[in-house]
C-alpha positions in Angstrom: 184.7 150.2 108.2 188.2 149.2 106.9 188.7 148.5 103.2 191.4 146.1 102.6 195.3 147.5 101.1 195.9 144.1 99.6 194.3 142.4 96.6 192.9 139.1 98.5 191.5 136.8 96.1 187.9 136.7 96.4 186.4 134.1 98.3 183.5 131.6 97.6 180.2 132.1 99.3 180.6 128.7 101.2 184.1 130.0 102.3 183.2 133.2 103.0 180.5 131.4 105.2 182.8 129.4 106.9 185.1 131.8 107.8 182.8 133.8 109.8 181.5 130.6 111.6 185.3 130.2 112.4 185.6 134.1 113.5 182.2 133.8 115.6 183.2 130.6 117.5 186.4 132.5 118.7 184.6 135.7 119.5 182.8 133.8 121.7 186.0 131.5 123.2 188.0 134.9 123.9 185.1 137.1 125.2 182.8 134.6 126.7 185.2 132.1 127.7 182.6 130.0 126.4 182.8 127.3 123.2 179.4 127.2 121.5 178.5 124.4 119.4 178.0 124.5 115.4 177.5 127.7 113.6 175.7 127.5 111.0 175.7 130.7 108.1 174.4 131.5 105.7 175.1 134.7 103.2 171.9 135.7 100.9 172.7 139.1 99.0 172.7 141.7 101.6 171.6 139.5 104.6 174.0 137.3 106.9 172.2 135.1 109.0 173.9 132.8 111.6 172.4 130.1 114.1 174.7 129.5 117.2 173.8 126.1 119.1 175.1 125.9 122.5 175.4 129.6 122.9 174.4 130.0 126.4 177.1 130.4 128.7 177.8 128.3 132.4 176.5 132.1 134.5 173.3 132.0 132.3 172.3 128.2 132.5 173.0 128.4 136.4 170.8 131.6 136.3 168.0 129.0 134.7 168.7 126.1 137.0 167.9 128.1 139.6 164.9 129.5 138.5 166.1 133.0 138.0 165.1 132.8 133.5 164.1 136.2 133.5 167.5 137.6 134.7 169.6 134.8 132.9 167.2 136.5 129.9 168.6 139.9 130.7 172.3 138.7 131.2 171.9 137.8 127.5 170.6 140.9 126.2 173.1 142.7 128.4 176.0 140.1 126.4 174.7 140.7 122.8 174.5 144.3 123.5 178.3 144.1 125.0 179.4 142.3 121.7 177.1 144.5 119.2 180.2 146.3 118.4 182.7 143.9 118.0 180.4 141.8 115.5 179.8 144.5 113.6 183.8 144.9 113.5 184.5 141.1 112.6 181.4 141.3 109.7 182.9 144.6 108.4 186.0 143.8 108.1 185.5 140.8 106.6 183.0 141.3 104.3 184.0 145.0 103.2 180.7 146.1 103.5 178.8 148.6 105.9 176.5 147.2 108.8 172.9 148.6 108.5 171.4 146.2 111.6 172.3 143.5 113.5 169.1 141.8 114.9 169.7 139.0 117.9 167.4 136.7 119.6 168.5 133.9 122.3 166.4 130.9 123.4 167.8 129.9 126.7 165.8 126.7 126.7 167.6 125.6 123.9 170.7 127.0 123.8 170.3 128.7 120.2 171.4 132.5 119.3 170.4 133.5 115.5 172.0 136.8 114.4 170.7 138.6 111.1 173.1 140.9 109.8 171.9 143.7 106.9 174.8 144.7 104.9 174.4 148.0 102.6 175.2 146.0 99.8 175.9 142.2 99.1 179.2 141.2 99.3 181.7 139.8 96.6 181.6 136.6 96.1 183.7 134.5 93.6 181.0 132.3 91.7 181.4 128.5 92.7 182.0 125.9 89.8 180.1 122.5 90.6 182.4 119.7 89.7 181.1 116.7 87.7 181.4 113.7 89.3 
């Protein structure tokens, strides 16, 4: 895990959150070649948890189409396994904490990929002021 040289100022949890939905949806342009729909995050003390719509790529719906869902299931185990090591990169490095698990489930039916990431600690968040209105 690299700790950062430079004093960053310390983000808010909703930018903090969408900062990793931004970092996710080019993981998955420059690795997949694929652009998934909206990522949804959310941070909750030690515990990142993200919902990917549209994750399933062209190979693995043509897999489905063609009756063949049990190895379009196993092309996307084989994928989150391949990119296991680079999430845990892009959450580490950008939260500045240590990755305990990563936990992945796909529903090709739908298209959705949730991730649930356990940090060793919670990361640091500046606290958000609510504006009156």
């Amino acid at each position: 895990m690299k700790k950062s040289t430079q004093s960053a100022p310390v983000p808010t949890q909703g930018q903090l959150q969408r900062s990793l939905s931004q970092q996710f949806q080019r993981l998955y342009r420059q690795q997949l070649n694929h652009c998934p729909g909206k990522i949804t995050c959310q941070v909750i003390d030690e515990k990142v948890m993200l919902v990917i719509e549209n994750s399933v790529t062209k190979p693995e719906q043509v897999l489905v189409e063609n009756g063949e869902a049990e190895l379009a299931k196993r092309v996307r185990e084989d994928l989150s396994t391949a990119l296991r090591p680079q999430i845990i990169e892009l959450i580490e490095s950008t939260l500045e904490r240590e990755v305990i698990d990563v936990l992945t489930d796909a529903t090709l039916t739908t298209g959705r990929t949730s991730l649930v990431v356990i940090l060793s600690s919670p990361p640091h968040l500046r606290p958000t002021t609510k504006k009156e209105t």
